[in-house]
C-alpha positions in Angstrom: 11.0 8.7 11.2 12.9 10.7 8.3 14.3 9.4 5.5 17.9 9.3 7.0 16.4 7.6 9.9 14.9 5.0 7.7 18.3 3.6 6.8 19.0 2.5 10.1 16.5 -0.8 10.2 18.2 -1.7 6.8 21.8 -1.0 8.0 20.9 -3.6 11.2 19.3 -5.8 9.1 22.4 -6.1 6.6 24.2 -6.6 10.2 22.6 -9.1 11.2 22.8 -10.8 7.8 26.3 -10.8 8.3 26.3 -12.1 12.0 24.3 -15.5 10.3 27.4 -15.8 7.9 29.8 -15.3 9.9 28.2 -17.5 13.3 27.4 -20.2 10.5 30.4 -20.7 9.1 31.8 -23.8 8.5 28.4 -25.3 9.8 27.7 -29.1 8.2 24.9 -31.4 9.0 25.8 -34.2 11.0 27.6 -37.1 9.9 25.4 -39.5 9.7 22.5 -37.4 8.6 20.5 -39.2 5.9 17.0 -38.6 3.8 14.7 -40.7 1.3 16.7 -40.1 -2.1 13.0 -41.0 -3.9 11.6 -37.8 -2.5 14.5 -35.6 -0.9 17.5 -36.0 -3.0 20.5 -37.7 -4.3 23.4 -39.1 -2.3 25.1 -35.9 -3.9 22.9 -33.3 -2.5 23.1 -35.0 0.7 27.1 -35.1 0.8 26.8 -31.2 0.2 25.2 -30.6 3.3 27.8 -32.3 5.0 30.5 -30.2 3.2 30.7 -27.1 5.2 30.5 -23.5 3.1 29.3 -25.1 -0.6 27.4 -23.3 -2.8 23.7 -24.7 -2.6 21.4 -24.6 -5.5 18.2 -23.1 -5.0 16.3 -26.1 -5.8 18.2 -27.9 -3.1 18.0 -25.5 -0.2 14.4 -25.3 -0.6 14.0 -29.3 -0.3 16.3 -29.0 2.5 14.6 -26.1 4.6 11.5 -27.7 3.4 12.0 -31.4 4.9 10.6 -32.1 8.2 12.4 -35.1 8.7 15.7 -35.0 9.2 17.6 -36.6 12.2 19.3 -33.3 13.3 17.2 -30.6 12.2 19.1 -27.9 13.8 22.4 -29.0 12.3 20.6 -29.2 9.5 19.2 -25.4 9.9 22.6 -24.3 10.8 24.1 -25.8 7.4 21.7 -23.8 5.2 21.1 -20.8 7.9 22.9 -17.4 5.7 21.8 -18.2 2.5 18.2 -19.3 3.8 17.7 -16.0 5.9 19.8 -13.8 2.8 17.0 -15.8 0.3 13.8 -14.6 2.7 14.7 -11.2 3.0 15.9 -10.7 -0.4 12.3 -12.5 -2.0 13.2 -15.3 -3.2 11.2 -17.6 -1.4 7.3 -17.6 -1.9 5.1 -15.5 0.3 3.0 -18.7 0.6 5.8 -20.3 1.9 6.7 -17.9 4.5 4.2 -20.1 7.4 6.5 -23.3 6.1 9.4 -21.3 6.7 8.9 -20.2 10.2 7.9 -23.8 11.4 11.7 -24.7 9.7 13.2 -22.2 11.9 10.9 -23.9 15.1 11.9 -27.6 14.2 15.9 -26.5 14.6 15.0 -25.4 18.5 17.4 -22.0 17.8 16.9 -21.0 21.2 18.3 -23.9 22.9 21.7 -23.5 20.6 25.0 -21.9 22.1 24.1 -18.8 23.3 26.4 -16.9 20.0 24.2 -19.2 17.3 20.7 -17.9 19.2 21.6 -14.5 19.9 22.6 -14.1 16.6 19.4 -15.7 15.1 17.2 -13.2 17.3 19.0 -10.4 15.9 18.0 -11.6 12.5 14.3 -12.0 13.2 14.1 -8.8 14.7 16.1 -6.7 12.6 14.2 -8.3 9.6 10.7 -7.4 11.5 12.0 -3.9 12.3 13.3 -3.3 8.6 9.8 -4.4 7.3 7.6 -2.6 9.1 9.2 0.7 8.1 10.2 0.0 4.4 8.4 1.2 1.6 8.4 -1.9 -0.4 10.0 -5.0 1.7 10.1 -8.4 -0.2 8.0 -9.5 2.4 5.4 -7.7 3.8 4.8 -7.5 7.6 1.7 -8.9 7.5 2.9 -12.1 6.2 6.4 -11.7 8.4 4.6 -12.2 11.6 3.4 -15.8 10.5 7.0 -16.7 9.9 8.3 -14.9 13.4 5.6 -16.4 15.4 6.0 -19.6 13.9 10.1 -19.3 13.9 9.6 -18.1 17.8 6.3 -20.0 19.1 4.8 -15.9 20.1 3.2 -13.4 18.7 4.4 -11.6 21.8 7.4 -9.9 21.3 6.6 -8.8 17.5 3.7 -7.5 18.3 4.9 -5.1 20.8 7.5 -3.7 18.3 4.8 -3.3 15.7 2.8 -1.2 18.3 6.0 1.2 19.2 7.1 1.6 15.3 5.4 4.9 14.5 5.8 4.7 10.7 3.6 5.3 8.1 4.6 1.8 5.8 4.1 0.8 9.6 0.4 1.9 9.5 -0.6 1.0 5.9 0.3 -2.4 6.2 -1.8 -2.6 9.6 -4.4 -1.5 7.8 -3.9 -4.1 4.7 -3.8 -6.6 7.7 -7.4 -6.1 8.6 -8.0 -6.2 5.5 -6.7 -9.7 4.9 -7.0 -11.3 7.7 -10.5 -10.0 9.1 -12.7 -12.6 8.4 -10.6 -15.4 9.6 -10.1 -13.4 12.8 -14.3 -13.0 13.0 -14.4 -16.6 12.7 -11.8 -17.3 15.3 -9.1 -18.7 13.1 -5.4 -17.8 12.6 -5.0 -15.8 9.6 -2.2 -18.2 8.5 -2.4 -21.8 8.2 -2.0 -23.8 11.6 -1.3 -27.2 12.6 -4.0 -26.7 15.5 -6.2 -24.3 16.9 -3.9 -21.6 18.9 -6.0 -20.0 21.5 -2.8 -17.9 23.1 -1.7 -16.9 19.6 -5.4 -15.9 18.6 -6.5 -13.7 21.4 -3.3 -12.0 21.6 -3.3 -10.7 18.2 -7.3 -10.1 18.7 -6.6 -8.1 21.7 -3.9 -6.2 19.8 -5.7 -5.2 17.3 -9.1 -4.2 19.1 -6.5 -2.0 20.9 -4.1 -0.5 18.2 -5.8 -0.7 15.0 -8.6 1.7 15.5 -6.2 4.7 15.2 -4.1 3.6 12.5 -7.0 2.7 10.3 -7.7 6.6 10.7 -4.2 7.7 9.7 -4.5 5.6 6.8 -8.0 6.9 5.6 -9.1 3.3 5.9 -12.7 2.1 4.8 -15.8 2.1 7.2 -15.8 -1.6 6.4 -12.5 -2.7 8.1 -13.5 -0.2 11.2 -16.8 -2.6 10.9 -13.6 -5.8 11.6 -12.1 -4.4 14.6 -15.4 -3.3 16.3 -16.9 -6.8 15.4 -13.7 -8.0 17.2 -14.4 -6.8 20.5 -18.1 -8.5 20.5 -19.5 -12.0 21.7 -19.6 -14.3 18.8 -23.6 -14.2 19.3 -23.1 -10.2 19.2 -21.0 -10.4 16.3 -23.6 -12.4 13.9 -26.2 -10.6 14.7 -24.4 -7.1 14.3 -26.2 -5.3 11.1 -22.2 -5.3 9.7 -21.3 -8.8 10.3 -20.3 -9.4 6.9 -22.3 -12.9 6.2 
Protein backbone atom coordinates (compact mmCIF):
# COMPACT_ATOMS: atom_id res chain seq x y z
CA UNK A 1 0.00 0.00 0.00
CA UNK A 2 1.71 3.55 -0.88
CA UNK A 3 1.32 6.51 0.86
CA UNK A 4 -1.43 7.84 -1.50
CA UNK A 5 -3.12 4.59 -1.09
CA UNK A 6 -3.09 4.99 2.65
CA UNK A 7 -5.51 7.94 2.52
CA UNK A 8 -8.19 5.97 1.30
CA UNK A 9 -9.14 3.88 4.73
CA UNK A 10 -9.10 7.44 6.38
CA UNK A 11 -11.17 9.10 3.58
CA UNK A 12 -13.98 6.07 4.22
CA UNK A 13 -13.61 6.27 7.68
CA UNK A 14 -14.37 10.19 7.75
CA UNK A 15 -17.42 8.79 5.39
CA UNK A 16 -18.71 6.84 7.33
CA UNK A 17 -18.45 9.29 10.28
CA UNK A 18 -20.53 11.35 8.40
CA UNK A 19 -23.17 8.62 7.39
CA UNK A 20 -23.61 8.25 11.64
CA UNK A 21 -24.45 12.06 11.63
CA UNK A 22 -26.42 12.32 9.19
CA UNK A 23 -28.57 8.61 9.83
CA UNK A 24 -28.68 9.95 13.48
CA UNK A 25 -30.05 12.92 13.24
CA UNK A 26 -32.67 14.09 15.08
CA UNK A 27 -32.48 10.79 17.12
CA UNK A 28 -33.90 11.17 20.96
CA UNK A 29 -34.34 8.46 23.55
CA UNK A 30 -37.72 7.46 24.05
CA UNK A 31 -40.18 9.37 25.92
CA UNK A 32 -40.51 7.75 28.81
CA UNK A 33 -36.98 6.68 29.14
CA UNK A 34 -35.80 7.17 32.78
CA UNK A 35 -32.53 6.31 35.10
CA UNK A 36 -31.48 6.33 38.90
CA UNK A 37 -30.66 10.18 39.34
CA UNK A 38 -28.38 8.91 42.64
CA UNK A 39 -26.02 7.11 40.27
CA UNK A 40 -26.83 8.14 36.49
CA UNK A 41 -27.79 11.70 36.43
CA UNK A 42 -30.08 14.53 36.99
CA UNK A 43 -33.51 15.01 35.60
CA UNK A 44 -31.46 17.59 33.35
CA UNK A 45 -29.16 15.22 31.71
CA UNK A 46 -31.99 12.94 31.25
CA UNK A 47 -34.28 15.62 29.34
CA UNK A 48 -31.18 16.14 27.07
CA UNK A 49 -31.27 12.87 25.71
CA UNK A 50 -34.69 13.33 24.90
CA UNK A 51 -33.93 16.62 23.05
CA UNK A 52 -32.84 15.56 19.70
CA UNK A 53 -29.21 17.15 18.29
CA UNK A 54 -27.89 18.86 21.89
CA UNK A 55 -24.60 19.20 22.57
CA UNK A 56 -23.60 16.42 25.25
CA UNK A 57 -20.97 16.89 27.75
CA UNK A 58 -18.34 14.44 27.87
CA UNK A 59 -19.00 13.54 31.37
CA UNK A 60 -22.59 12.74 30.38
CA UNK A 61 -22.15 10.72 27.18
CA UNK A 62 -19.79 8.54 28.94
CA UNK A 63 -22.52 7.75 31.92
CA UNK A 64 -24.84 7.35 29.12
CA UNK A 65 -22.89 4.93 26.74
CA UNK A 66 -21.81 3.49 29.95
CA UNK A 67 -25.25 2.49 31.66
CA UNK A 68 -26.58 -0.89 31.09
CA UNK A 69 -29.78 -0.21 32.17
CA UNK A 70 -31.87 1.71 30.26
CA UNK A 71 -35.32 0.79 29.03
CA UNK A 72 -34.58 1.33 25.29
CA UNK A 73 -31.00 0.92 24.88
CA UNK A 74 -31.00 1.27 21.23
CA UNK A 75 -32.88 4.54 21.21
CA UNK A 76 -30.67 5.32 23.73
CA UNK A 77 -27.47 4.28 21.43
CA UNK A 78 -29.01 6.08 18.56
CA UNK A 79 -29.25 9.51 20.66
CA UNK A 80 -25.49 9.48 21.49
CA UNK A 81 -24.42 7.39 18.19
CA UNK A 82 -22.03 10.39 16.07
CA UNK A 83 -20.53 11.87 18.83
CA UNK A 84 -19.86 8.38 20.57
CA UNK A 85 -18.23 6.74 17.37
CA UNK A 86 -16.50 10.59 16.39
CA UNK A 87 -15.14 10.37 20.39
CA UNK A 88 -13.65 6.52 19.79
CA UNK A 89 -11.96 7.13 16.84
CA UNK A 90 -10.68 10.39 17.69
CA UNK A 91 -9.22 8.89 21.47
CA UNK A 92 -11.02 10.27 23.67
CA UNK A 93 -12.41 7.40 25.31
CA UNK A 94 -9.95 5.05 27.37
CA UNK A 95 -8.37 2.17 25.76
CA UNK A 96 -9.55 0.26 28.93
CA UNK A 97 -12.82 1.13 27.99
CA UNK A 98 -12.89 -0.02 24.59
CA UNK A 99 -14.39 -3.94 25.83
CA UNK A 100 -17.25 -1.60 27.72
CA UNK A 101 -17.73 0.06 24.64
CA UNK A 102 -18.37 -2.70 22.28
CA UNK A 103 -20.82 -4.44 24.73
CA UNK A 104 -22.74 -0.69 24.46
CA UNK A 105 -22.85 -1.09 20.79
CA UNK A 106 -24.26 -5.07 21.48
CA UNK A 107 -26.96 -4.01 24.10
CA UNK A 108 -28.61 -1.39 21.30
CA UNK A 109 -29.10 -4.79 18.93
CA UNK A 110 -27.83 -2.44 15.71
CA UNK A 111 -28.40 -5.13 13.45
CA UNK A 112 -31.95 -5.60 14.01
CA UNK A 113 -32.53 -1.52 13.32
CA UNK A 114 -33.95 -0.26 9.86
CA UNK A 115 -31.84 -1.47 7.46
CA UNK A 116 -30.28 2.59 6.71
CA UNK A 117 -29.42 2.89 10.78
CA UNK A 118 -27.45 -0.87 10.47
CA UNK A 119 -25.88 -0.48 7.28
CA UNK A 120 -24.68 2.61 8.21
CA UNK A 121 -23.33 1.35 11.58
CA UNK A 122 -21.39 -1.63 9.71
CA UNK A 123 -19.81 0.83 7.57
CA UNK A 124 -18.49 2.55 10.61
CA UNK A 125 -17.07 -0.50 12.33
CA UNK A 126 -15.48 -1.52 9.33
CA UNK A 127 -14.12 1.45 8.01
CA UNK A 128 -12.74 2.25 11.58
CA UNK A 129 -11.06 -1.48 11.55
CA UNK A 130 -9.73 -0.92 8.03
CA UNK A 131 -8.32 2.65 8.88
CA UNK A 132 -6.57 1.10 11.99
CA UNK A 133 -4.94 -1.61 10.70
CA UNK A 134 -3.03 0.50 8.14
CA UNK A 135 -2.42 3.76 10.12
CA UNK A 136 0.76 4.66 11.50
CA UNK A 137 -0.41 5.84 14.78
CA UNK A 138 -4.44 5.20 15.21
CA UNK A 139 -5.93 6.45 18.56
CA UNK A 140 -6.85 3.01 18.97
CA UNK A 141 -4.79 0.36 18.13
CA UNK A 142 -6.07 -2.74 16.33
CA UNK A 143 -5.26 -5.00 18.87
CA UNK A 144 -7.53 -3.40 21.34
CA UNK A 145 -10.18 -2.54 18.27
CA UNK A 146 -11.05 -6.12 17.81
CA UNK A 147 -12.38 -6.38 21.47
CA UNK A 148 -14.72 -3.52 20.76
CA UNK A 149 -15.85 -5.02 17.07
CA UNK A 150 -16.33 -8.50 18.41
CA UNK A 151 -18.05 -7.32 21.28
CA UNK A 152 -20.07 -4.50 19.15
CA UNK A 153 -20.83 -7.51 16.53
CA UNK A 154 -20.90 -10.92 18.76
CA UNK A 155 -17.73 -12.29 15.99
CA UNK A 156 -14.46 -12.26 15.59
CA UNK A 157 -15.30 -13.61 12.16
CA UNK A 158 -15.55 -11.01 9.89
CA UNK A 159 -12.62 -8.75 11.40
CA UNK A 160 -10.41 -11.23 11.35
CA UNK A 161 -10.63 -12.02 7.80
CA UNK A 162 -9.91 -8.35 6.83
CA UNK A 163 -6.97 -8.33 9.20
CA UNK A 164 -5.65 -11.42 7.24
CA UNK A 165 -6.11 -9.76 3.54
CA UNK A 166 -4.69 -6.12 4.74
CA UNK A 167 -1.08 -6.45 3.62
CA UNK A 168 0.34 -3.51 5.45
CA UNK A 169 3.17 -3.04 7.46
CA UNK A 170 1.30 -1.05 10.70
CA UNK A 171 -0.88 -4.15 9.64
CA UNK A 172 1.95 -6.53 10.71
CA UNK A 173 3.55 -4.73 13.65
CA UNK A 174 0.56 -4.54 15.51
CA UNK A 175 0.02 -8.49 14.85
CA UNK A 176 3.00 -8.91 16.21
CA UNK A 177 2.40 -6.45 19.47
CA UNK A 178 -0.77 -8.72 19.63
CA UNK A 179 1.11 -11.87 20.49
CA UNK A 180 2.85 -10.01 22.48
CA UNK A 181 0.02 -8.91 24.67
CA UNK A 182 -2.21 -11.26 24.48
CA UNK A 183 -0.05 -14.62 24.47
CA UNK A 184 -0.24 -15.80 27.75
CA UNK A 185 -3.99 -15.46 28.17
CA UNK A 186 -4.35 -17.27 24.85
CA UNK A 187 -1.81 -20.25 26.41
CA UNK A 188 -4.07 -20.33 29.18
CA UNK A 189 -7.31 -20.49 27.14
CA UNK A 190 -8.67 -17.15 28.10
CA UNK A 191 -9.88 -14.21 25.94
CA UNK A 192 -7.36 -11.58 25.81
CA UNK A 193 -9.98 -9.03 26.87
CA UNK A 194 -12.27 -9.19 29.74
CA UNK A 195 -15.41 -11.49 29.22
CA UNK A 196 -18.62 -11.95 30.81
CA UNK A 197 -18.15 -15.91 30.22
CA UNK A 198 -15.92 -18.22 28.74
CA UNK A 199 -16.22 -17.90 24.76
CA UNK A 200 -15.17 -21.12 23.22
CA UNK A 201 -16.26 -19.92 19.37
CA UNK A 202 -14.56 -16.56 19.91
CA UNK A 203 -11.35 -18.34 21.49
CA UNK A 204 -10.59 -20.93 18.96
CA UNK A 205 -11.25 -18.74 16.19
CA UNK A 206 -8.71 -16.19 16.95
CA UNK A 207 -6.40 -19.27 18.15
CA UNK A 208 -6.74 -20.86 14.80
CA UNK A 209 -6.07 -17.47 13.15
CA UNK A 210 -3.21 -16.87 14.64
CA UNK A 211 -1.47 -20.48 14.47
CA UNK A 212 -2.22 -19.79 10.76
CA UNK A 213 -1.25 -16.08 10.00
CA UNK A 214 1.02 -14.99 12.55
CA UNK A 215 4.00 -17.06 11.91
CA UNK A 216 4.91 -15.04 8.73
CA UNK A 217 4.24 -11.68 9.96
CA UNK A 218 6.22 -12.19 13.10
CA UNK A 219 9.14 -12.72 10.43
CA UNK A 220 8.44 -9.52 8.47
CA UNK A 221 8.48 -7.71 11.66
CA UNK A 222 11.86 -9.22 12.95
CA UNK A 223 9.89 -10.38 15.88
CA UNK A 224 11.53 -12.26 18.98
CA UNK A 225 12.11 -16.10 19.18
CA UNK A 226 9.97 -15.84 22.28
CA UNK A 227 6.60 -14.77 20.65
CA UNK A 228 7.40 -17.53 17.72
CA UNK A 229 7.70 -19.76 21.12
CA UNK A 230 3.44 -18.32 21.59
CA UNK A 231 2.15 -19.28 18.35
CA UNK A 232 3.96 -22.78 18.20
CA UNK A 233 2.76 -23.36 21.92
CA UNK A 234 -0.69 -22.52 20.39
CA UNK A 235 -1.01 -25.30 18.08
CA UNK A 236 -0.13 -27.94 21.11
CA UNK A 237 -2.31 -30.04 23.62
CA UNK A 238 -2.53 -28.19 26.81
CA UNK A 239 -0.51 -31.28 28.36
CA UNK A 240 2.09 -30.61 25.32
CA UNK A 241 2.15 -27.12 25.92
CA UNK A 242 3.29 -27.35 29.85
CA UNK A 243 5.65 -29.62 29.29
CA UNK A 244 7.30 -27.78 26.19
CA UNK A 245 10.94 -26.59 27.34
CA UNK A 246 9.39 -22.87 26.27
CA UNK A 247 6.18 -22.85 28.01
CA UNK A 248 6.81 -19.80 29.69
CA UNK A 249 5.85 -20.91 33.62
Amino acid sequence: MTPADRTAPRLRLDAALDGLATTFRGMTAVPDEDNCECHWGSAEDLARLKTPDVELDPDLLRRTWQASDWRDHGAVLRRILPRFAADLVGGQVPLFDMVDAGRSFGRGYWWRWPADQAASVREFLHAWWSDSLTAPDAAVPAYELLALCAEASGTVTPWLAVWDATAHPAADRQLAEAVDLWGLDLLCDRLPWSAWEHDEEKLGELGAWLIRHAPARLVSQGASEELHHVIRLLGLTESARWEDPHWPW
